[in-house]
C-alpha positions in Angstrom: 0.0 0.0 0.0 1.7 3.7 -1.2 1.7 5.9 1.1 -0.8 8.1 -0.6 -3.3 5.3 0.2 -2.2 5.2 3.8 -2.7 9.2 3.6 -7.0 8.4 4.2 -6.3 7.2 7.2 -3.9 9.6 8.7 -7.3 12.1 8.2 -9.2 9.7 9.8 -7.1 10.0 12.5 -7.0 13.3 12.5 -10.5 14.0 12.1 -11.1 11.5 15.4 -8.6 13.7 17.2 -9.2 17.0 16.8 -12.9 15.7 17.7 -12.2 14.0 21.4 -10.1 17.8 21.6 -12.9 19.9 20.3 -15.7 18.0 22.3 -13.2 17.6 25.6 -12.3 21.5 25.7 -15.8 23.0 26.1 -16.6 26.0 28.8 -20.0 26.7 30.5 -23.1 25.7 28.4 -22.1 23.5 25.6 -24.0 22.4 22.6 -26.0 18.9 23.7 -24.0 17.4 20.2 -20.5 18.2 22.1 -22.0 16.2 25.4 -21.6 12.7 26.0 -24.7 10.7 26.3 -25.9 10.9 30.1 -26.9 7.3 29.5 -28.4 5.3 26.8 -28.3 7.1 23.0 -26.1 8.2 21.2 -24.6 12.0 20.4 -22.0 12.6 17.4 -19.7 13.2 20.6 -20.0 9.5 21.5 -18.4 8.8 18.0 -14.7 10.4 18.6 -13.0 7.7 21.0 -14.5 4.8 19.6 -13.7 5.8 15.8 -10.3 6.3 17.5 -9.9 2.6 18.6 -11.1 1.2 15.1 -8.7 3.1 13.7 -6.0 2.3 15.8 -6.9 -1.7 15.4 -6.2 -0.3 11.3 -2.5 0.7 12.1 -1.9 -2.3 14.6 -2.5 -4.3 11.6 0.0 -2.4 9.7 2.5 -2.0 12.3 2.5 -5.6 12.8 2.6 -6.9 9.2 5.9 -5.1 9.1 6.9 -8.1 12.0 4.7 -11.1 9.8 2.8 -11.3 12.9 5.4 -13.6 14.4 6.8 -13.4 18.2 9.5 -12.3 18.9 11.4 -10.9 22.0 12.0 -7.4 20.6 8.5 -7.2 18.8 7.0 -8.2 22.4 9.4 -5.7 24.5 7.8 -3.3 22.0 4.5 -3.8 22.4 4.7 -4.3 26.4 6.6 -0.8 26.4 4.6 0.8 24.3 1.5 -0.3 26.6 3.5 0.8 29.4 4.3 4.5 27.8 0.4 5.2 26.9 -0.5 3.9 30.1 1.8 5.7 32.6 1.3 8.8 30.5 -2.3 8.7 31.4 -1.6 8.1 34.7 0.3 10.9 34.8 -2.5 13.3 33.4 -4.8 12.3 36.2 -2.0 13.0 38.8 -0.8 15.8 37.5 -4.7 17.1 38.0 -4.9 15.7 41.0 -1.1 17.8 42.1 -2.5 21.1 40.8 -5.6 20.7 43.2 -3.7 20.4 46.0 -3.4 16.5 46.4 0.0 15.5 46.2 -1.1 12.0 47.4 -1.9 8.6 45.2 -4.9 8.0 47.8 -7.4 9.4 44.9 -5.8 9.4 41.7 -8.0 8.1 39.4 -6.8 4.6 37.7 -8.7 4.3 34.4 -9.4 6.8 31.9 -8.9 7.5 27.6 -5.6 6.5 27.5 -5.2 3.7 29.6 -7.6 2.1 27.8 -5.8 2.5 24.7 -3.1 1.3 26.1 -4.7 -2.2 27.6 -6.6 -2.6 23.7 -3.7 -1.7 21.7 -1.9 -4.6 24.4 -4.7 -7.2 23.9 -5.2 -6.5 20.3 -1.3 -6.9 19.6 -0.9 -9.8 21.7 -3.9 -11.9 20.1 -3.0 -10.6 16.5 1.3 -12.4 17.5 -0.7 -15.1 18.8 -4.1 -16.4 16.5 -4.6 -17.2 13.3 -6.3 -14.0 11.5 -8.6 -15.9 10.0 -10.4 -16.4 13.9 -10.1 -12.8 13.9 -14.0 -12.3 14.0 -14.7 -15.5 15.9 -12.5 -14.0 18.9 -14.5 -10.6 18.5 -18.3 -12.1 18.6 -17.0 -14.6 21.4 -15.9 -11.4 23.1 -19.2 -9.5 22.5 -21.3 -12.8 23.4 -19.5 -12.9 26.4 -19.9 -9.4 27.5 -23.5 -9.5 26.6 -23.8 -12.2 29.0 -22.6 -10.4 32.1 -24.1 -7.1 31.1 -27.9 -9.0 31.1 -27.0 -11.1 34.3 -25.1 -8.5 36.3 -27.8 -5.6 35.9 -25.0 -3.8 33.0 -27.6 -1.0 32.0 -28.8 -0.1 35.7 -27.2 3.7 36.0 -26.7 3.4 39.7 -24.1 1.1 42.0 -25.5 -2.3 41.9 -24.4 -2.1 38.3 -21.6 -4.9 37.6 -19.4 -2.6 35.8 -19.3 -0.1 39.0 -19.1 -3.6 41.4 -15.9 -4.9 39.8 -14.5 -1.4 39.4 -14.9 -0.8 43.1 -14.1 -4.1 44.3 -10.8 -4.2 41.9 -9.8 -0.4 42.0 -11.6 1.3 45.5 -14.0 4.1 45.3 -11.6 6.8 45.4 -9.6 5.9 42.3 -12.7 5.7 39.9 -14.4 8.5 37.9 -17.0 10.0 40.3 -18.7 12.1 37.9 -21.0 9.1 36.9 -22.3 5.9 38.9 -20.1 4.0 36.4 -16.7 5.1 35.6 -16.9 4.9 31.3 -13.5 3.6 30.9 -13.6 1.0 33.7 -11.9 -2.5 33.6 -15.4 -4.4 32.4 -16.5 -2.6 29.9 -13.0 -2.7 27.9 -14.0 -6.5 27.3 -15.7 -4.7 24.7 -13.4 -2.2 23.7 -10.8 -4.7 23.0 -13.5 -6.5 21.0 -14.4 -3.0 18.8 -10.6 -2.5 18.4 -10.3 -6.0 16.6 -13.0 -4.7 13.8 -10.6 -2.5 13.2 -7.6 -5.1 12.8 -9.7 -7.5 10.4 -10.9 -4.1 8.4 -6.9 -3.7 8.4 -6.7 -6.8 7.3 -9.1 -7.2 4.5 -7.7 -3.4 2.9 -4.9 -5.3 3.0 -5.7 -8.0 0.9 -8.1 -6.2 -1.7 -6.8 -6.3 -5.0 -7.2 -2.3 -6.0 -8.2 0.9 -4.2 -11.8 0.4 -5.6 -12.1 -2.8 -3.7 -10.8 -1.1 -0.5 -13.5 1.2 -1.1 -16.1 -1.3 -1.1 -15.5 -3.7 1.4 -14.9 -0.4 3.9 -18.4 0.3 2.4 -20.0 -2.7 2.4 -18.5 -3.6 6.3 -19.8 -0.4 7.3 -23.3 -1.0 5.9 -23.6 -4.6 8.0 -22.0 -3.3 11.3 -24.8 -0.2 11.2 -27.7 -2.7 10.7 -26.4 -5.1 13.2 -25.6 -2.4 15.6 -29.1 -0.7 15.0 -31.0 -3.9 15.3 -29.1 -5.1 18.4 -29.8 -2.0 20.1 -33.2 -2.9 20.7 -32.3 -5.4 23.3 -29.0 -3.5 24.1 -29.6 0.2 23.9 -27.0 2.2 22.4 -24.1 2.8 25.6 -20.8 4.6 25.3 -20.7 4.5 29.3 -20.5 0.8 29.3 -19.2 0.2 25.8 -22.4 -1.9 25.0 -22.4 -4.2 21.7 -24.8 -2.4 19.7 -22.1 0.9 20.5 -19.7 -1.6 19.2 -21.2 -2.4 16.1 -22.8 0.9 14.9 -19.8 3.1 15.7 -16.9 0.7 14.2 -19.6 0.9 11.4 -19.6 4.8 11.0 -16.0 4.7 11.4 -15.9 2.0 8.5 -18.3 4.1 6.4 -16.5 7.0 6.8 -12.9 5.3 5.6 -14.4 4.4 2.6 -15.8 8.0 1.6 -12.2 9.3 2.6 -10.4 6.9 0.6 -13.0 7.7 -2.4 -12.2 11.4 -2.0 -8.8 11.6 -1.0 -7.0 8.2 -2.7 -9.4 7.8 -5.4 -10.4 11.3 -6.8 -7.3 12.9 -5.4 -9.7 15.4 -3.6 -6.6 15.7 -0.5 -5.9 19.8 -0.3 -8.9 20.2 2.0 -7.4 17.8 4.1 -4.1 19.3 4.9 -5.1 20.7 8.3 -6.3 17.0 9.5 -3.6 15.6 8.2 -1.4 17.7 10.6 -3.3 15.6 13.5 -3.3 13.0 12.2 0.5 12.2 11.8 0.8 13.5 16.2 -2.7 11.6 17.2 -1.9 10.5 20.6 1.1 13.6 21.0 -1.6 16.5 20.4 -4.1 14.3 22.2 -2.2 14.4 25.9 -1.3 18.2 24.9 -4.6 19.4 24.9 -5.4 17.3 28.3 -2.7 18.8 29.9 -3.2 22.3 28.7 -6.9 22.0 29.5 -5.6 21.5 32.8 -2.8 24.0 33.6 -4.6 26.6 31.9 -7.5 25.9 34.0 -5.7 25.6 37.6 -3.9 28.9 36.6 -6.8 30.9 35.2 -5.7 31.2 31.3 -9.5 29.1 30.6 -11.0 31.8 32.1 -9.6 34.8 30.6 -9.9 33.1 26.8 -13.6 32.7 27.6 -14.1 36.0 28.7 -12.0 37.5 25.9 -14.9 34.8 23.3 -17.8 35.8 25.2 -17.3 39.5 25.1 -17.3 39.3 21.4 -19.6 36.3 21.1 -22.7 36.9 23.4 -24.2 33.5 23.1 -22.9 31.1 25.9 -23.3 28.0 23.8 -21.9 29.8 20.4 -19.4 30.9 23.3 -18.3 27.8 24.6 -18.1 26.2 21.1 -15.5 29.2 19.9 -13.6 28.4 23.2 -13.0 24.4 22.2 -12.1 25.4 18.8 -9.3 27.6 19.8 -8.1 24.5 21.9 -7.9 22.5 18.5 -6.7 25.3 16.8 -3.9 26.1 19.0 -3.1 22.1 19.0 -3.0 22.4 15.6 -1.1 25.3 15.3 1.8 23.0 17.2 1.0 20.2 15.0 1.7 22.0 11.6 5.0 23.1 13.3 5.9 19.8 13.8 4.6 18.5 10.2 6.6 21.0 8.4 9.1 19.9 10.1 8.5 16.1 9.5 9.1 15.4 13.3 6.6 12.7 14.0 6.2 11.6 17.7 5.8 8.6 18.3 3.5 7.4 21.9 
């Protein structure tokens, strides 16, 4: 695959990113389309981290072709220190927000959160994909699904209070005070990345079958046409399983690896096809840095807000624009924008770093 081909992805990415920053970054009233879900349903926010797994089940593929897919010691002391990087780094976001508010302590630092669970799926996903034939790719997935489906319906999974399972096991594993308190379940808790480990090996086999297609056309269509069945199944399951980003539920599974899937195959008709890439440029820029710009942002949104810069940038917004929620939205925008304004930096520069 040319790297022009690999360039519909790197929008992908970058599309997915500057999303989770644009949608993570708001101030004050905030459009109910930039809010999470409170429970079940689904908001075009709900879409950014999960298109970012799928795609990141893509590049494992990729990244581990390079390898044949066979173990090794140096391709598993890459992959175990890779986990280790994404997943001390996001332990390190949560303490460092924890420092700035006075608590020096590890008593109540929060465990689980975006990246760590990256880091345990990208861990899983490379693991299985050393370790299984491909061709059980999808077998391991719907056995993971199944499975999780199981303990969702027999340990009360949808009940948005304590006695659901997801909160149990993340109490009884973690403690209270190093879970997310701003829900009754923490939404990237230990059960519910059964499932996210599961939507992140969608990704690998849609890897996996771009791979194999004979011409960019065929790409196309099978990121099409795997799209198309993942939307159905995902819309029909929903009516047993409701639509959950808080627990990861199957139907989320389904229908957003099949927007991601849909959305792949416009890009690469645009962009790889039609050659329709200029527009593109300022994704692109995110999309080379995902994960770099990613933990910028977090920890910018958080020194700036300890320190009072998030206030004075809203004020200097909201003086202009007089609407709170048109407010607000200006206010995320110049968090992606100054993101992106390091990112081009760095792309002009070719410096790619690599979490």
């Amino acid at each position: 695959m040319s790297s022009k081909r690999l360039q519909s992805l790197d929008v992908l990415r970058g599309i997915t990113v500057a999303g989770m920053i644009l949608v993570n970054d708001g101030y004050g009233d905030t459009f109910t389309m930039l809010k999470h879900s409170v429970w079940n349903g689904m908001t075009p926010c709900d879409l950014v981290f999960p298109f970012f797994l799928y795609i990141m089940g893509i590049s494992t593929y990729l990244s581990l072709r390079k390898y044949q897919f066979k173990w090794s010691a140096p391709v598993a002391r890459k992959v175990i220190k890779r986990t280790v990087l994404i997943f001390l780094i996001g332990l390190g976001i949560n303490w460092l927000a924890n420092v700035l508010g006075g608590d020096w302590g590890w008593g109540h630092l929060r465990i689980m959160a975006v990246m760590q669970r990256i880091a345990l799926c990208y861990c899983a996903v490379s693991l299985l994909a050393l370790t299984i034939n491909h061709k059980y790719t999808l077998h391991v997935c719907v056995s993971l699904l199944l499975v999780y489906t199981i303990i969702l319906l027999v340990g009360n999974g949808y009940a948005q209070d304590s006695t659901n399972i997801a909160a149990r096991i993340d109490n009884t594993v973690l403690g209270y005070d190093h879970l997310y308190h701003k829900s009754p379940v923490d939404p990237e808790g230990l059960l519910g990345t059964i499932s996210a480990i599961a939507h992140t090996l969608i990704g690998f086999w849609c890897g996996r079958a771009m791979m194999k297609a004979r011409s960019t056309n065929e790409k196309v269509l099978q990121f099409l046409l795997a799209g198309g069945i993942l939307v159905l199944g995902g819309y029909m399951l929903s009516y047993g399983l409701p639509l959950n980003k808080r627990i990861w539920s199957p139907s989320y599974v389904l229908m957003t690896c099949g927007l991601a899937s849909l959305l792949q195959g416009i890009l690469m008709y645009v962009i790889d096809i039609r050659g329709r890439n200029r527009w593109a440029t300022f994704f692109l820029v995110f999309g080379v840095n995902p994960l770099f710009l990613y933990v910028l942002s977090e920890v910018m949104a958080i020194v700036f807000g300890h320190y009072g810069v998030n206030d004075w940038i809203y004020n200097g917004i909201h003086a202009i624009v007089t609407n709170t929620y048109w407010a607000s939205f200006c206010f995320a925008m110049s968090y992606v924008l100054m993101c992106g304004a390091v990112g081009w930096w760095l792309y002009k520069r070719k410096i790619y770093i690599k979490i």
